[in-house]
N, C-alpha and C positions, 0 to 999 in steps of 0.2 A: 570513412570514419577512422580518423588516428585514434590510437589506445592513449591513455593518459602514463603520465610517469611518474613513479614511485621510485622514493628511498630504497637505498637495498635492504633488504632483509636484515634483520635481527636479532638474535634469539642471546640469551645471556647460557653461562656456563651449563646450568642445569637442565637447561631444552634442547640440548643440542639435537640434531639431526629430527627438528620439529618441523611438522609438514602437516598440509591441509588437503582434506579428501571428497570430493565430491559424489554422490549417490554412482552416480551414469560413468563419470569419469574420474580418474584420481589423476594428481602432477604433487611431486616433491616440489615444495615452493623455494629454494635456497636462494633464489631472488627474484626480484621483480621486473622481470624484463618482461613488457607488456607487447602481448599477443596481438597479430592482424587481424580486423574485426572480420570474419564468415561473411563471404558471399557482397566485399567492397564496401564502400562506407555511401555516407548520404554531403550533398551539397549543401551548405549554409546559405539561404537565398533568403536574399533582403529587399525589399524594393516601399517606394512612393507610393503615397497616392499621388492622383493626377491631379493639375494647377486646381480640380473643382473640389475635391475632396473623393473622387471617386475610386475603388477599389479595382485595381485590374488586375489580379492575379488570386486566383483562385485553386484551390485543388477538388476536383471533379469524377462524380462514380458515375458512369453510363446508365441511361435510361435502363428504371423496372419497371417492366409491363404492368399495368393492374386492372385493364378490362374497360371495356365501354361505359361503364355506369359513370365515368369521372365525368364521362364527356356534355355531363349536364351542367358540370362545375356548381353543383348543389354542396350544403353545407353536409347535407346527411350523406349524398355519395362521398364525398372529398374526407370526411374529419376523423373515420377507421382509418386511412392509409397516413395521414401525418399522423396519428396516435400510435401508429404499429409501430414496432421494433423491427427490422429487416433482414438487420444480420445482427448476430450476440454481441454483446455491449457497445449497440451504436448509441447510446444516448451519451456514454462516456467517452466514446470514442476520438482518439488525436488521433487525425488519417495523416500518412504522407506520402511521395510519390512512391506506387511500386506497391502500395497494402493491399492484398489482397482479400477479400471478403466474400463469401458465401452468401447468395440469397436465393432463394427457392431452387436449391443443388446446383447454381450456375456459381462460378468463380467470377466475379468480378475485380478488377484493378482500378484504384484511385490513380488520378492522372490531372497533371499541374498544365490550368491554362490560364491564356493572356491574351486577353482581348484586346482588339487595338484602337477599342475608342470605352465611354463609359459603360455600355451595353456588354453584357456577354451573351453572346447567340451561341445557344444551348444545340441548334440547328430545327431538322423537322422532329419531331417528337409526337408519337400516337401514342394517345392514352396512355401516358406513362407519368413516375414520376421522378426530377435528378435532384441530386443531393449534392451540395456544396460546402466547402468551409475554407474564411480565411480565416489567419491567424494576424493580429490586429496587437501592436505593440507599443504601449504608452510611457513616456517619459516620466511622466506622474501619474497620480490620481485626477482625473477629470470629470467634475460633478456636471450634472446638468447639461449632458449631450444629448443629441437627438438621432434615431437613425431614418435616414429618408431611404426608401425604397419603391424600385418599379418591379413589372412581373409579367409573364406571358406564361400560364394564365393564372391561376391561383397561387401562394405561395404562403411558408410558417419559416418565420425568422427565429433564432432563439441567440442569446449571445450572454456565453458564460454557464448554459444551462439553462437559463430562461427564457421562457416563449416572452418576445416581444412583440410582434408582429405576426396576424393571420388574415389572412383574406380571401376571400372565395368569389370566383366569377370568370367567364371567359373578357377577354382583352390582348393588348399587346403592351407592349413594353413602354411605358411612360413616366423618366425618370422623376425621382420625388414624388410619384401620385402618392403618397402614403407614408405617414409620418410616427414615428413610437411616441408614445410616454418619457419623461426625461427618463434617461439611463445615466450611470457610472462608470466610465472606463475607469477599470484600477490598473494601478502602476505596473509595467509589466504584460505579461500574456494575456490576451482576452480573444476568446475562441468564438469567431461569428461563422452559424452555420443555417443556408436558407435550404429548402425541401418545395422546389416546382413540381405543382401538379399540372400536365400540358393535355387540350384535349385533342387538339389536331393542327399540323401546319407547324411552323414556326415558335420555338417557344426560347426563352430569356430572359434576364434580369439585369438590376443594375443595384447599385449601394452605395450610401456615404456617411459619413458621422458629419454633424454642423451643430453650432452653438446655438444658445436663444436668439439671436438675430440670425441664424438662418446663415451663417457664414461657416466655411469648411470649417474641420479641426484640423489645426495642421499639427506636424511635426510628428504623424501618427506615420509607423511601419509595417511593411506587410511581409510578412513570412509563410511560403508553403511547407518549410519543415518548424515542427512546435518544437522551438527551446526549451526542454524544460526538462529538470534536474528529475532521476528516478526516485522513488518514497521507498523504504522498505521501513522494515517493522520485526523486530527482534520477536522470534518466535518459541522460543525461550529454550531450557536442555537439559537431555535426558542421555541415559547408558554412558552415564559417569564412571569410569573406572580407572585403576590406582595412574595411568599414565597417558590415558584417552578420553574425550569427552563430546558427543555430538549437539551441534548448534546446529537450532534450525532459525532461518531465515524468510520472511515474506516479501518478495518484490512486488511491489503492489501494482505499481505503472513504472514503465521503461520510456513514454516519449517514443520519438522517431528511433532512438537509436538501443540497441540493446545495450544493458550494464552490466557492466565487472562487481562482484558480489565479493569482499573482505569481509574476513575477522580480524580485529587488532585484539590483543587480550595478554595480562599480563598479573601480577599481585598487587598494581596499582592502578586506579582509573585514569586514564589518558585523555579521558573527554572526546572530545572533535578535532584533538589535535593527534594524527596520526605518529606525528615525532615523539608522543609522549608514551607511547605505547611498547613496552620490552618485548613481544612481539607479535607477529600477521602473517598473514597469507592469503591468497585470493583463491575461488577457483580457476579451473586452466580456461575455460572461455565464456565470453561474456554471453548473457542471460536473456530469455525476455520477460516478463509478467508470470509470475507461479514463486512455489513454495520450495526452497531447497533445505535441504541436510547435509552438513557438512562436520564432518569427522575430525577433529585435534588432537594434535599428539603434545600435550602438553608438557608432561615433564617433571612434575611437583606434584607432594605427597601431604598431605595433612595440611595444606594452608587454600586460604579462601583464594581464587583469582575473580579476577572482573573480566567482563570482555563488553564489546559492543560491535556489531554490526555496521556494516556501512558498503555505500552501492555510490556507483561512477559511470558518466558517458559523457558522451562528446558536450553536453549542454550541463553539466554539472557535477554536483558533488551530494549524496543524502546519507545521514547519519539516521539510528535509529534514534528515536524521541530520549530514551536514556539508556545507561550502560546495564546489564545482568552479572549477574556473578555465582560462582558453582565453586564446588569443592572437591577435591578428590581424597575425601577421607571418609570414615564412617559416622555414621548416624547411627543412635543406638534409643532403643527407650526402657527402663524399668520403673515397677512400682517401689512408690516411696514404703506401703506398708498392705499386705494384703487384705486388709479390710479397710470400706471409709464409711463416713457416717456425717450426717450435719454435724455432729457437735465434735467430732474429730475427723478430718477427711483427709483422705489420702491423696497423693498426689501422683502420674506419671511423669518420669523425669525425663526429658527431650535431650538428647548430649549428643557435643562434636566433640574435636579434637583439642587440647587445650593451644593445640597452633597453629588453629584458621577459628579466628575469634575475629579478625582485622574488618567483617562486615556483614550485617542481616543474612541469615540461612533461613527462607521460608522451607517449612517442612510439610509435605503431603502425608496425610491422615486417612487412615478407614478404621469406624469406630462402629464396633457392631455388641450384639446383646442390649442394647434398649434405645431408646429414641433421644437422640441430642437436643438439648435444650426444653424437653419435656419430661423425659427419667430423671436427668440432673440437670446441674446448666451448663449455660453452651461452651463448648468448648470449641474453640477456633477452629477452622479448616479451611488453609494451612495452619498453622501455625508458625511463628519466627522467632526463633531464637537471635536477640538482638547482636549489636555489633558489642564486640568487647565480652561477652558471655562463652562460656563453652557449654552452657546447660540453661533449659527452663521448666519450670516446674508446673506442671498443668493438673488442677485441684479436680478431683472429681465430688463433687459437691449431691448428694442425692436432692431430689426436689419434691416438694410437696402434690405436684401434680404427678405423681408414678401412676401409672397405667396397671390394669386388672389390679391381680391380689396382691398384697403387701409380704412376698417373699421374696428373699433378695435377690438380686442379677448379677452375674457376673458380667461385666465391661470391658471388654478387652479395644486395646489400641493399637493399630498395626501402622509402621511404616512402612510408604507407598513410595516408589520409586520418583528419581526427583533430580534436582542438581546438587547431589552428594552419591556417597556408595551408602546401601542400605547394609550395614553390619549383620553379626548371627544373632544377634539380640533384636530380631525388627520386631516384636510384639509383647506384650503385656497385661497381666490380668489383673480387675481387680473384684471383690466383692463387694457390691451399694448394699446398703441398709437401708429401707426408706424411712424418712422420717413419722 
């Protein structure tokens, strides 16, 4: 797996000697010169179906034992072991060759085969059951396919995550005995994955997509590694300080190949266009599926920046959904006037800097001595002081619903660590009067 390639580095006057820090590992990033992926890369493998429509390549987990009771090929022996989970997140699972997985403390390896006619002979198999998946690639959207399959001896097809096909019985392998409900290839990836239960002898299957007249679908691609771009998901940040700021990051799936994990981040939102961005960093090596924390050394004092997340491999490019933004100045909050009252109420005043106004500062709240939105009313949490503002003023309003006796409470509002620095002013009191 080649590394992907990035612009150099670029930081403006004010960041200079800006660098990005990982939990486990840190690397000064002064450019992007993209690291060798650990432990060799993965083969792009593409192939046909055959003149019939038949799928010959497959990726395959060795026989798990699961006892004599299969060997009745009863619905009630058979329909706990395709309902089980086997190994952790196999219902989600993109295998490719070489994944290794765990079932009942035994290590197993997924392994790419290729039968040389429509059948794949699974071989002899005792009471066990094997697990398959091809990866199934359509040009378009394609309504109204069928999948036709054979099975030696039971088998549950699912395709895309849904069960389309289940059947119970001993047999041998007899292509097309068994036909789905229309399906939908969509454009793109579509993940087929079948689960034989075998009870003795010889066990196998076979598969194909065909239209309403029973004719192949052509033009369809098989792939034993999943192409597919990693997700991640901006995990938002916190331990803002005057020249540092942590961003956390969710890779949520990586695909066959592990990805390189970027901030781009700047005083202006750069979108998905990484060129638009004053500056990034990666960590120093690519990632699989989990949550990281990454450290900035940002460089600016009193003004709002933006950042956004974003993750890369061999099969693509994933941006978070949208950009975040933090500040490295103080949050501060006082009361407008120490007592409030319905017929005059006081207000806690929320305030940044008057030079990081340029976008939304949601601000984290703990509001204690009476009950929000029952002692008075509600008052937001967070709350956001908007863009262009450097202060909001949040009304503490008492309410007719006040709890026990009718003396007054003090209210106090504290600011709670956030994407800003919490100033010496993070709390405030005030006195309710109930009405």
């Amino acid at each position: 797996m080649r590394a992907p390639s990035f612009p150099a580095f670029r930081r403006p006057a004010v960041a200079r000697g800006a660098a990005l820090f990982a939990v486990a590992a840190l690397q000064a990033v002064s450019s992007f010169s993209a690291p060798a992926a650990a432990g060799g890369g993965f083969q792009d493998r593409q192939f046909d179906t055959d003149g019939d429509g038949y799928i010959r390549n497959w990726l395959s987990l060795p026989p798990i034992g699961l006892g004599p009771a299969v060997a009745s090929h009863s619905e009630a022996a058979e329909k706990p072991f395709f309902n089980r989970e086997f190994f952790k997140g196999q219902k989600a699972a993109m295998p490719f060759e070489g994944w290794k997985v765990v079932v009942g403390g035994k290590t197993l390896e997924w392994k790419i085969v290729a039968p040389g006619g429509p059948i794949w002979d699974m071989g002899q198999v005792e009471n066990a059951i094997v697990f398959g998946v091809a990866y199934v690639v359509a040009t378009q959207n394609m309504r109204d396919v069928f999948l036709l399959i054979g099975s030696d001896d039971s088998s549950c097809w699912t395709l895309n995550g849904a069960e389309v096909i289940r059947i119970h019985g001993g047999r041998g392998v007899k292509p097309d005995e068994n036909r789905s409900g229309p399906l939908t290839l969509k454009q793109g990836l579509n993940v087929l994955t079948v689960a034989v239960i075998n009870g003795s002898g010889s066990c196998g299957a076979c598969a194909r997509f065909v239209d309403r007249s029973g004719k192949p679908v052509r033009g369809l691609k098989i792939l034993t590694v999943p192409r597919r771009a990693p997700e991640i998901v901006d995990g938002g940040v916190c331990d803002v300080t005057a020249d540092k700021a942590t961003i956390q990051a969710e890779l949520r799936t990586v695909g066959a190949a592990q990805a390189w994990v970027f901030v781009y981040y700047g005083r202006r939102d750069g979108g998905t266009n990484k060129n638009a961005w004053a500056m990034s960093g990666r960590l120093k090596d690519p990632k699989d599926a989990g949550v990281y924390r990454v450290r900035i050394l940002h460089g600016s004092t009193n003004a709002m920046l933006r950042y956004r997340v974003c993750a890369t491999n061999a099969f693509g490019v994933a941006w978070a959904e949208s950009s975040g933004s933090f500040m490295p100045g103080l949050v501060e909050v006082r009361a407008s006037r120490r007592e409030s009252t319905e017929a005059r109420p006081a207000s806690f005043v929320i305030s940044r800097p008057l030079t990081a106004t340029n976008a939304p500062l949601a601000v984290n709240l703990q509001i204690s001595g009476g009950v929000n939105g029952l002692d008075f009313d509600l008052i937001d949490n967070p709350v956001t002081i908007p863009a262009g503002a450097a202060e909001i003023n949040q009304p503490l309003i008492p309410s007719s619903g006040w709890r026990g006796d009718m003396r007054p409470k003090f209210i106090t509002l504290e600011i709670l660590p956030g994407g800003y620095i919490v100033g010496e002013s993070k709390s405030a009191a005030i006195l309710a009067r109930p009405r």
